[in-house]
C-alpha positions as CSV (number, residue, x, y, z in Angstrom):
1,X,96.1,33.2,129.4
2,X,93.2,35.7,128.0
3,X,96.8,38.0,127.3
4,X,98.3,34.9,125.3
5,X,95.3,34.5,123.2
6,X,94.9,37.9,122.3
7,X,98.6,38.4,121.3
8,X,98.1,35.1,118.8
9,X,95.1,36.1,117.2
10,X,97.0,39.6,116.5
11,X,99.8,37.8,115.7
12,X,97.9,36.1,113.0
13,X,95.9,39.1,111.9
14,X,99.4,40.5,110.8
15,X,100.6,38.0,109.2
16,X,97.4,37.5,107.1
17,X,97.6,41.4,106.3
18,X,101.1,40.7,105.4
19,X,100.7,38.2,103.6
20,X,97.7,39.6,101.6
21,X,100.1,43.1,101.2
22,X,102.3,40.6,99.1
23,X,100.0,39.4,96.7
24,X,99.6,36.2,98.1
25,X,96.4,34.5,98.7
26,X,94.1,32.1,100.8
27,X,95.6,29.2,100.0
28,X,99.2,30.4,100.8
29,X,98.1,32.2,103.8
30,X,96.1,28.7,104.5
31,X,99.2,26.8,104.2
32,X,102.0,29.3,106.2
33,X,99.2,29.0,109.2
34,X,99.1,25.4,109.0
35,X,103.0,25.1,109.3
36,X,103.4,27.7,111.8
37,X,100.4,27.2,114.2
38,X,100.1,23.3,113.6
39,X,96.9,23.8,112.5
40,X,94.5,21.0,110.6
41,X,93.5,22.0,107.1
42,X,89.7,22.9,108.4
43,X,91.0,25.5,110.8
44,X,93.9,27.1,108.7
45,X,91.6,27.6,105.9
46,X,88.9,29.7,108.6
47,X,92.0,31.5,109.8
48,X,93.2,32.4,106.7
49,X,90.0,34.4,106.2
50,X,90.2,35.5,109.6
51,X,86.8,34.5,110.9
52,X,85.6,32.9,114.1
53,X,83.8,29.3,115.2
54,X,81.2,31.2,114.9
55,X,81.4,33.5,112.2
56,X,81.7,30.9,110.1
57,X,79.3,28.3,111.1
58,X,76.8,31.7,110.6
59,X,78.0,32.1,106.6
60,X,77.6,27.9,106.0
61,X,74.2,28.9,107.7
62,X,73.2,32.0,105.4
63,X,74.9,29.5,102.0
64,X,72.7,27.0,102.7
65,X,69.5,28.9,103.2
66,X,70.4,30.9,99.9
67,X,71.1,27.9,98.0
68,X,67.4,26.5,99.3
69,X,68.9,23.4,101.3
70,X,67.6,24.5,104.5
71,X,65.7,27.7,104.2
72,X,63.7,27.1,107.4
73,X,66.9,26.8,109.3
74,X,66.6,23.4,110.9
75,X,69.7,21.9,110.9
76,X,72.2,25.0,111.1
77,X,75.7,24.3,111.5
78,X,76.8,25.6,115.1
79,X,80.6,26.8,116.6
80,X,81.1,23.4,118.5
81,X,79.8,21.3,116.0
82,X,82.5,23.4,113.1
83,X,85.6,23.0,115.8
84,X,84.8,19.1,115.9
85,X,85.0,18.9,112.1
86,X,87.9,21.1,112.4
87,X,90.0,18.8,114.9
88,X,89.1,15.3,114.1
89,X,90.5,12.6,113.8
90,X,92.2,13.8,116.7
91,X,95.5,13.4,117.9
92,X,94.8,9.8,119.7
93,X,94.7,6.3,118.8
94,X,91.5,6.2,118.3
95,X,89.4,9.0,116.1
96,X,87.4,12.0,118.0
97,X,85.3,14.5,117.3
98,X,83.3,14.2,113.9
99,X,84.3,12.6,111.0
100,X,83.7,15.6,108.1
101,X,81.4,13.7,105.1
102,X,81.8,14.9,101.3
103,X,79.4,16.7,101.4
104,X,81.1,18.8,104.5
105,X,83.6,19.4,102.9
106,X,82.2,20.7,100.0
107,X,80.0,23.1,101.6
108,X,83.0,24.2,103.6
109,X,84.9,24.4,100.2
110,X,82.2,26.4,98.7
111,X,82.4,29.0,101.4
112,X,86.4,29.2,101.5
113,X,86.7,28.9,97.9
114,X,88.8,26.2,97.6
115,X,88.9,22.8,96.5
116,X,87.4,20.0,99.2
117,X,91.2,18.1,99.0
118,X,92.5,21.9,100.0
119,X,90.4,20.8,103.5
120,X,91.9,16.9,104.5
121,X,95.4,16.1,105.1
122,X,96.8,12.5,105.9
123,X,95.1,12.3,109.0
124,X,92.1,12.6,107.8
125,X,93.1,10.2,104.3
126,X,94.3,7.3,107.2
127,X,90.5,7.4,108.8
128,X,88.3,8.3,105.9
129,X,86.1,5.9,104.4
130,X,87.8,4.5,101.1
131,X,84.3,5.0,98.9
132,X,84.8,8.8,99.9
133,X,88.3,9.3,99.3
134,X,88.1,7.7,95.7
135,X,85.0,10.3,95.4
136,X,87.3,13.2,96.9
137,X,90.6,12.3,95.2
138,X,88.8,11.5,91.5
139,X,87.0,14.4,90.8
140,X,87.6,17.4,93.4
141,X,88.6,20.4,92.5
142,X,87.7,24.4,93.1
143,X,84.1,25.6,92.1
144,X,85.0,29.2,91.4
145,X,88.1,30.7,90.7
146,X,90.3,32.3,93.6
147,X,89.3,36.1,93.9
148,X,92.1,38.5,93.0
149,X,94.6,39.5,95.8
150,X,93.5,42.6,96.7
151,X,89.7,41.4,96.9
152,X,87.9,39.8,100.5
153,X,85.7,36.6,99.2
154,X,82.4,38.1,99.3
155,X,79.7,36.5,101.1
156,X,77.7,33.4,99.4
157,X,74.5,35.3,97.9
158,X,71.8,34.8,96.0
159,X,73.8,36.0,92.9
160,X,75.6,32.8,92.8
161,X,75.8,30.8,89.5
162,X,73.1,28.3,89.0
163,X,76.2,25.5,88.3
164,X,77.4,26.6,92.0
165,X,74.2,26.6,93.4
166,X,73.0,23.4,92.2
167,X,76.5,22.1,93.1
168,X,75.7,22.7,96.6
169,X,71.8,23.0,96.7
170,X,71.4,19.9,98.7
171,X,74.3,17.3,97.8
172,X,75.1,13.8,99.1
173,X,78.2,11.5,99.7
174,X,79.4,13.2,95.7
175,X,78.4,16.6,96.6
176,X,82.1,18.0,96.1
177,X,83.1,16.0,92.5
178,X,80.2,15.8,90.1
179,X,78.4,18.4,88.0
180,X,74.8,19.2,88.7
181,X,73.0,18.5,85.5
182,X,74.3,21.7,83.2
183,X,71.5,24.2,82.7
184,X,72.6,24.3,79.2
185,X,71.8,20.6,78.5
186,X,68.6,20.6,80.5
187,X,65.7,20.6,78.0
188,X,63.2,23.3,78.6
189,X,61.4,21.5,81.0
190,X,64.6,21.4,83.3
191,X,63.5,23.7,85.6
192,X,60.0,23.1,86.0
193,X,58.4,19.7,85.8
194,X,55.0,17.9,84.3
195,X,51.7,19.0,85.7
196,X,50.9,16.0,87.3
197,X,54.2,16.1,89.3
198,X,54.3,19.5,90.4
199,X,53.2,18.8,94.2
200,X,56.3,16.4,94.3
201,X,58.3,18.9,92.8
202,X,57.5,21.7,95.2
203,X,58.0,19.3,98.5
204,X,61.5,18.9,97.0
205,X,62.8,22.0,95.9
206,X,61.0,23.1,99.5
207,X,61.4,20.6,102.2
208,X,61.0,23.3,105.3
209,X,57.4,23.9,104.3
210,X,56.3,19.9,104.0
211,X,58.0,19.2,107.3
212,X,55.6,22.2,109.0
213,X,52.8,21.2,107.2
214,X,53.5,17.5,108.4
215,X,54.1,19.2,111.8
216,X,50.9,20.7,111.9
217,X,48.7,17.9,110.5
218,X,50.6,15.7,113.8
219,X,49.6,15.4,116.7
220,X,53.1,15.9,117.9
221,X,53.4,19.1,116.5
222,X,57.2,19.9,117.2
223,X,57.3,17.8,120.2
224,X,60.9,16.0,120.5
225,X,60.8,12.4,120.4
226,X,58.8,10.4,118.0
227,X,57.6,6.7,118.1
228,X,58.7,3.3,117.0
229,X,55.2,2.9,115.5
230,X,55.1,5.6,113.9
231,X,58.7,4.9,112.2
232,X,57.5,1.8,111.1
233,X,54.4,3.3,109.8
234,X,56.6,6.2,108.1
235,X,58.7,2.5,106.3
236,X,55.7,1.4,105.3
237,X,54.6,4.1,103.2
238,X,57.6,4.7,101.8
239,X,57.5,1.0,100.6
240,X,53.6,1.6,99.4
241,X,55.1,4.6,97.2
242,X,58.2,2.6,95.9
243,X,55.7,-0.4,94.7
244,X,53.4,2.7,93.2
245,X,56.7,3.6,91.2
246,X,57.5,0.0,89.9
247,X,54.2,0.3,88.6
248,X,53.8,3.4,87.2
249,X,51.2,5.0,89.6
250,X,51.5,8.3,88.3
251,X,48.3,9.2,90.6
252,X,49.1,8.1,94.0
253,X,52.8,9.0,93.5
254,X,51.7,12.3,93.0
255,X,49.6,12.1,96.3
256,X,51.8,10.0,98.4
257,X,55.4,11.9,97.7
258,X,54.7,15.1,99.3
259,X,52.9,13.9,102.2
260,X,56.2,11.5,102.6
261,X,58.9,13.8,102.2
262,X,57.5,16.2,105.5
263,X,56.7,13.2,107.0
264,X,60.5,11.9,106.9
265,X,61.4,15.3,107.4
266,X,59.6,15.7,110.5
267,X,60.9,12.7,111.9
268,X,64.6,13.3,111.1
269,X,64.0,16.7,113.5
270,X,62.5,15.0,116.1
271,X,64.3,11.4,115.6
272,X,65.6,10.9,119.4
273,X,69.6,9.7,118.9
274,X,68.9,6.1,119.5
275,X,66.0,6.5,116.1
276,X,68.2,8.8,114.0
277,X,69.9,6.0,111.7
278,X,66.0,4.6,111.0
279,X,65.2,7.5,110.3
280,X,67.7,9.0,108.0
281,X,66.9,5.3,106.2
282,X,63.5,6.1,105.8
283,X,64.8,9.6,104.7
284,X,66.7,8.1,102.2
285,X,64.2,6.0,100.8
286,X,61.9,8.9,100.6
287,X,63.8,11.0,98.5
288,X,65.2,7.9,96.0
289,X,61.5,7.2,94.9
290,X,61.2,11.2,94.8
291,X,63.9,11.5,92.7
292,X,63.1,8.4,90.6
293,X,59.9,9.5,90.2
294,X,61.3,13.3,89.1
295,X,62.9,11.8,86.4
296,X,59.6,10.5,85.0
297,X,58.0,13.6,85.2
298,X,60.8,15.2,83.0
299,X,62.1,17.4,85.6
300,X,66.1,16.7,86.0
301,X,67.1,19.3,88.1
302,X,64.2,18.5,91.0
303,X,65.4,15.2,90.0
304,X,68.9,15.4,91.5
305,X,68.1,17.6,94.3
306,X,66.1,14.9,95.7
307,X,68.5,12.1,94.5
308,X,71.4,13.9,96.3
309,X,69.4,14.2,100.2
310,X,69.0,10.5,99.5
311,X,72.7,9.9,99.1
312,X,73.2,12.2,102.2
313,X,70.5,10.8,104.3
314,X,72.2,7.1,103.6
315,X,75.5,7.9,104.5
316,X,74.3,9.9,107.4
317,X,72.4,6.4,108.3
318,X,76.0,4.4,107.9
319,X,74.1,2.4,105.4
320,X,76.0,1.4,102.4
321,X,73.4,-0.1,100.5
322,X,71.3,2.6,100.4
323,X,74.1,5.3,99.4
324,X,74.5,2.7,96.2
325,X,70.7,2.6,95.7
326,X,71.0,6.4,95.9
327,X,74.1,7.1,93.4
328,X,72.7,4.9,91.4
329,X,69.6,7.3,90.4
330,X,71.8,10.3,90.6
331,X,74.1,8.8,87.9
332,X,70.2,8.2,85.9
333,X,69.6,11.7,86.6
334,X,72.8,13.0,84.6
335,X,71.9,10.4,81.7
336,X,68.2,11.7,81.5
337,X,69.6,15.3,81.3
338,X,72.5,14.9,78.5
339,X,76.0,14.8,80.6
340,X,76.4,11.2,80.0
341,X,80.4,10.9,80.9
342,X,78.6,12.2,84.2
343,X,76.4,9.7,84.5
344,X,79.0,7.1,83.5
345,X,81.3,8.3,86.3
346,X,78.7,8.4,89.1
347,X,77.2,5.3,88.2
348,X,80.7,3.0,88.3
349,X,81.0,5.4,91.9
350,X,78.0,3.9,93.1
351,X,79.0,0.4,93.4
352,X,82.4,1.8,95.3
353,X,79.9,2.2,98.8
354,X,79.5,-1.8,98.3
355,X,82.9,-2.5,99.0
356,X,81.9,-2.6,102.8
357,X,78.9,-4.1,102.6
358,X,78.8,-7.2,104.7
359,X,79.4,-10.6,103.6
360,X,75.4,-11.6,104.6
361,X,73.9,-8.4,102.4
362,X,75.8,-10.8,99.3
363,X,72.1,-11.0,97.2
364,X,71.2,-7.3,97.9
365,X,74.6,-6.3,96.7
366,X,74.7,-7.9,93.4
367,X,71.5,-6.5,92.6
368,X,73.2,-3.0,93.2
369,X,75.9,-3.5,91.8
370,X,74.5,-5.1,88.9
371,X,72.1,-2.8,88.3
372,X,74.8,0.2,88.6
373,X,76.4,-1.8,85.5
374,X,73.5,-1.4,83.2
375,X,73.4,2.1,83.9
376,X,76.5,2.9,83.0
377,X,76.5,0.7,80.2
378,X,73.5,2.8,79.1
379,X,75.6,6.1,79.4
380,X,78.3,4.4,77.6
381,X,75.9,3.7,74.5
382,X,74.2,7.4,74.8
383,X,77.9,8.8,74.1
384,X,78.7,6.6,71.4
385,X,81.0,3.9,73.3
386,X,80.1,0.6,72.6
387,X,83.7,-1.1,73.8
388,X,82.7,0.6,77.6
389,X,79.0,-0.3,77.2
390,X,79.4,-3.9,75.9
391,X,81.9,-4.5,79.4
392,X,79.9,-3.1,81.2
393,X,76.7,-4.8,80.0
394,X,78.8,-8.3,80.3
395,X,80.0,-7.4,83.9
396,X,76.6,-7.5,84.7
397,X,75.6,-10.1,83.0
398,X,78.1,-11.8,85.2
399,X,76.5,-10.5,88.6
400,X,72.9,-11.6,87.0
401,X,74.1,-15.3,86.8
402,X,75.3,-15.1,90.2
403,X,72.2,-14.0,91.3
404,X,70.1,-16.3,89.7
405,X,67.0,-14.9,89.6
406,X,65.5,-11.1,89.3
407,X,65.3,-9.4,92.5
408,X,64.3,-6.1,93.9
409,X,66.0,-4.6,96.7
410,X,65.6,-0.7,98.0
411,X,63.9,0.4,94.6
412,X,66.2,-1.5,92.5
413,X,65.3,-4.3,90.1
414,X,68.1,-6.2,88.3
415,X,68.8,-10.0,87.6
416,X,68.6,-12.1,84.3
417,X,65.6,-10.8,83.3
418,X,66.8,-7.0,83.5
419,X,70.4,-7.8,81.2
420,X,67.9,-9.3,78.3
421,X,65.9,-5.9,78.4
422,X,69.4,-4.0,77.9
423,X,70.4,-6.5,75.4
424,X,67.5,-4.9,73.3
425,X,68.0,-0.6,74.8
426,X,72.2,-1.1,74.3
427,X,72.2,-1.9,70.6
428,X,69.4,0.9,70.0
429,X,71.5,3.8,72.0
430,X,74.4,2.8,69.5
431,X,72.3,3.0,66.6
432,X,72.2,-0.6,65.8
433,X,68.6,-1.2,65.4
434,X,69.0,-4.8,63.4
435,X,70.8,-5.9,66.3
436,X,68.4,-4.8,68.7
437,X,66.0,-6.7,66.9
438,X,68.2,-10.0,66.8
439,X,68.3,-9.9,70.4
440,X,64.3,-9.7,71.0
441,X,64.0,-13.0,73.1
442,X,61.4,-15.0,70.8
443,X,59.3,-15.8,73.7
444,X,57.8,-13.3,75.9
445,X,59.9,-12.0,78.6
446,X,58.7,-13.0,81.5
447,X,58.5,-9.3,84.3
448,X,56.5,-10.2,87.4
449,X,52.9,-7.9,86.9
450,X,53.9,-5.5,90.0
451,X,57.3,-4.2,87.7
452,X,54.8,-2.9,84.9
453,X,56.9,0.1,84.7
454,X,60.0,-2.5,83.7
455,X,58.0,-4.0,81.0
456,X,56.5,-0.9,79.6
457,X,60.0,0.0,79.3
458,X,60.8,-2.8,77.2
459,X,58.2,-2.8,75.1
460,X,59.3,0.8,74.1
461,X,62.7,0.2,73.2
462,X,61.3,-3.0,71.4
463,X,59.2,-0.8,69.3
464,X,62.0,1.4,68.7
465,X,64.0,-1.2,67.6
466,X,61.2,-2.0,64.9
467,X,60.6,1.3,63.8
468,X,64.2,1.6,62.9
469,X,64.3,-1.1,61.1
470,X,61.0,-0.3,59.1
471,X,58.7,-2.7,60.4
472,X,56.1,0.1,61.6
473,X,53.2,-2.4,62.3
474,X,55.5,-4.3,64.9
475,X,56.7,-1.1,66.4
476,X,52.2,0.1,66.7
477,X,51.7,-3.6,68.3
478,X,54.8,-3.2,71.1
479,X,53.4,0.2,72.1
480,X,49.5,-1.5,72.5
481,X,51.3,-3.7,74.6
482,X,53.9,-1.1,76.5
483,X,50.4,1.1,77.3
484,X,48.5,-2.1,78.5
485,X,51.4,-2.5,80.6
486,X,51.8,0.9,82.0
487,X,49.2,3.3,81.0
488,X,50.8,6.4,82.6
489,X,54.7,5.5,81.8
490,X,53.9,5.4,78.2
491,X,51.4,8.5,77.9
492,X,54.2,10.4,79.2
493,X,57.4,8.8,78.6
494,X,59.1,11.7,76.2
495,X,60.6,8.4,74.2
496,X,57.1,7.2,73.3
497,X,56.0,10.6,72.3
498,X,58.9,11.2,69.9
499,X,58.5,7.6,68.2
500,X,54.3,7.9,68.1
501,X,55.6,11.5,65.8
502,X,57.7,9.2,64.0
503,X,55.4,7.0,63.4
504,X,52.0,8.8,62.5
505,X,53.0,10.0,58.4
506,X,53.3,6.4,58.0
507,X,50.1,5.1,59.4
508,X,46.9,5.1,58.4
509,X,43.2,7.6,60.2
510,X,42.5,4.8,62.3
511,X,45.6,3.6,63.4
512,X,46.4,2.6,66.6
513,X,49.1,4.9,66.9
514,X,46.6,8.0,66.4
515,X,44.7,6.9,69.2
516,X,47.8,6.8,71.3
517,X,48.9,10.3,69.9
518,X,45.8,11.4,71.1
519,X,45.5,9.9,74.9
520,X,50.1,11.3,74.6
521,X,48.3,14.7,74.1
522,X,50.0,15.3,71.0
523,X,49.0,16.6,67.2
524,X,47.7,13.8,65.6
């Protein structure tokens, strides 16, 4: 037998040479394997490079320590783990081995240079979950070009484009089909983040370092095994930052985050098998208020690092909901940085994980769903299209009614109250100020006191709305009220700061607006 397999591999080692000598590349040579040797796409694509269980599972290591996903190395790929992605579904009735997520197979694609469809065959499109192939078959396609024929792939390295490291830096369920946010469209601030943020930013752009320091403030240090209470602790907190977020807690998010993300970190390492799922929940919830939180502090790149890992850590959970919750932001990510066809895209993908939510999670999926709507109707109005925003802002109109009432479920807010607040932002993203206007409810909206950050929100686009339309004493009065509200959102929201410049040649030395341009930080 140890003759047999010798004589294949050198078999195959000449027919890759061959095949190479003929100006052919790793996709042919990918494909001729797969037909002679009955290999699964996975594998033919490893043999095609000629590289071992091994061998391989040490470059996805070395690409995802460059890229910063796991630069303390502790949650390597190994050989057995690779050869079950290789061979699953299996050959039996019923699936074996481990089902590859998207974001497998895009690191895998990112290593073999190829597209992450290159790496499934029907098999694998008969047992994969229908939200991922819609994800996979939409929007996959190579990151880099194929080298030249005569050319071995070099290594992943450090040299890698910022587009393909970002692709790849630490990426969720859509990891192999969207477009980190391009550098090009980032502001200047895309890269680095406000100064009250930057200990949030750090945790995420670092996670090794938070989950040692967590280790070494614990008192089970690297210990395996960690306890129910102290899960349920770990839920807790998360929840404590998600209600700091709805209100605009600028100061304890900044002090809660980090501490949270080693903390969840931690636990996923020493999560037993039986506490993983809660874990990667808690994970996931984690890195949704991190991200949410990123985009507030102006930092869209941190911003979709951390929204990604929540996407991941969800699906890794099994837990629908959460993956929606999780898309959802990602989608806000590419609207706060500029690619808003991106942001359309991901945000109508995020209500594709609640086609298999159960019957029973009815009131927690319209609020997902519904609140994926307004997002992408905000996209929609950002890029000029008010036939897709105006559908999409009546579809969830539709799931409001349904609902009945305003709810909040896994950081999300939506219901009736939520559509009349994008009856007022749609009309001012299209440039239709008087409308906006029109569609000020004439009583005041009625936001429960713990979703200041919802109302200050308002209130801004309701002042921008009478800015626009000249009435500049209207537009000082809504920003009073916006900063009452939420004293932090509207200091550093960069859409209050551009209207208080707006604003301040028309106003008088003691305006209010001056005072405001003064707490903002700005010239007065």
């Amino acid at each position: 037998m140890p003759y047999a397999k010798t004589s294949l591999r050198k078999e195959k080692r000449e027919l890759r040479e061959k095949m190479r000598a003929m100006g052919l590349d790793y996709r042919d040579i990918a494909s001729e394997f797969t037909r002679r040797y009955r290999l699964r796409p996975r594998a033919a694509w490893r043999e095609a490079y000629g590289w071992s269980l091994q061998e391989t599972a040490d470059r996805i290591n070395e690409f995802r320590g460059d890229i910063g996903l796991d630069p303390g190395g502790f949650a390597g790929m190994t050989a057995s783990h690779l050869c079950e992605y290789e061979n699953w579904p299996g050959y039996g009735p019923q699936p074996t081995g481990r089902r590859p997520t998207p974001y497998l197979l895009a690191l895998l694609a990112a290593v073999y240079n190829c597209g992450a469809t290159d790496l499934i065959d029907l098999a694998d499109r008969e047992h994969l979950l229908p939200a991922h192939l819609l994800i996979l078959d939409k929007y996959s396609q190579p990151l880099v070009p194929e080298p030249a024929p005569q050319e071995a792939p070099p290594p992943a390295s450090r040299a890698t484009s910022i587009s393909r490291r970002e692709i790849l830096a630490d990426v969720g369920t859509l990891a192999a089909v969207t477009v980190a946010p391009s550098p090009s469209r980032l502001s200047s601030s895309g890269m680095s983040v406000s100064a009250w943020a930057t200990a949030i930013y750090d945790a995420v752009l670092d996670p090794a370092r938070a989950a040692r320091s967590a280790a070494d403030s614990s008192i089970l240090g690297w210990q395996p095994g960690i306890s129910a209470e102290m899960l349920s602790d770990l839920c807790r907190a998360s929840a404590v930052a998600v209600d700091a977020s709805f209100m605009s807690d600028y100061a304890l998010l900044a002090r809660l985050i980090p501490e949270l993300i080693g903390r969840a970190e931690l636990a996923r390492i020493l999560a037993g098998d039986g506490q993983r799922p809660t874990a990667e929940q808690v994970r996931s919830d984690v890195y949704a208020v991190a991200g949410w939180t990123l985009i507030k502090a102006d930092s869209p790149t941190a911003a979709w690092t951390a929204a990604h890992r929540a996407v991941r850590a969800a699906e890794d959970a099994g837990d629908c909901l959460r993956a929606a919750a999780a898309t959802r932001c990602l989608a806000e990510v590419h609207l706060r940085a500029g690619n808003f066809e991106d942001a359309s895209r991901i945000a109508f993908l995020a209500t594709a994980h609640l086609d298999t939510a159960p019957h029973a999670e009815r009131s927690a999926m319209l609020c997902l769903r519904g609140a994926a709507m307004l997002s992408a109707a905000a996209a929609a109005a950002r890029r000029g299209d008010s036939h897709e925003a105006y559908t999409a802002l009546k579809a969830a109109a539709v799931y409001a009614d349904e609902a009945g009432e305003d709810h909040v479920e896994l950081g999300t807010m939506f219901g009736p109250t939520n559509v009349i607040i994008h009856r007022v932002a749609i009309p001012i993203e299209l440039g239709r100020p008087a409308e906006a206007v029109r569609n000020i409810p004439a009583t005041s909206v009625a936001i429960a006191p713990q979703l200041a950050e919802r109302r200050a929100r308002f209130l801004i686009d309701v002042a921008r709305s009478f800015a626009q339309t000249g009435d500049g004493q209207a537009a000082e009065d809504a920003l009073v009220q916006a900063e009452k509200a939420a004293p932090d959102e509207v200091r550093h929201h960069r859409l209050t700061r551009e209207l208080v410049q707006d604003l301040l040649p028309r106003t008088g030395p003691s305006s209010k607006v001056r005072a405001l341009a003064s707490r903002c930080q700005l010239p007065a």
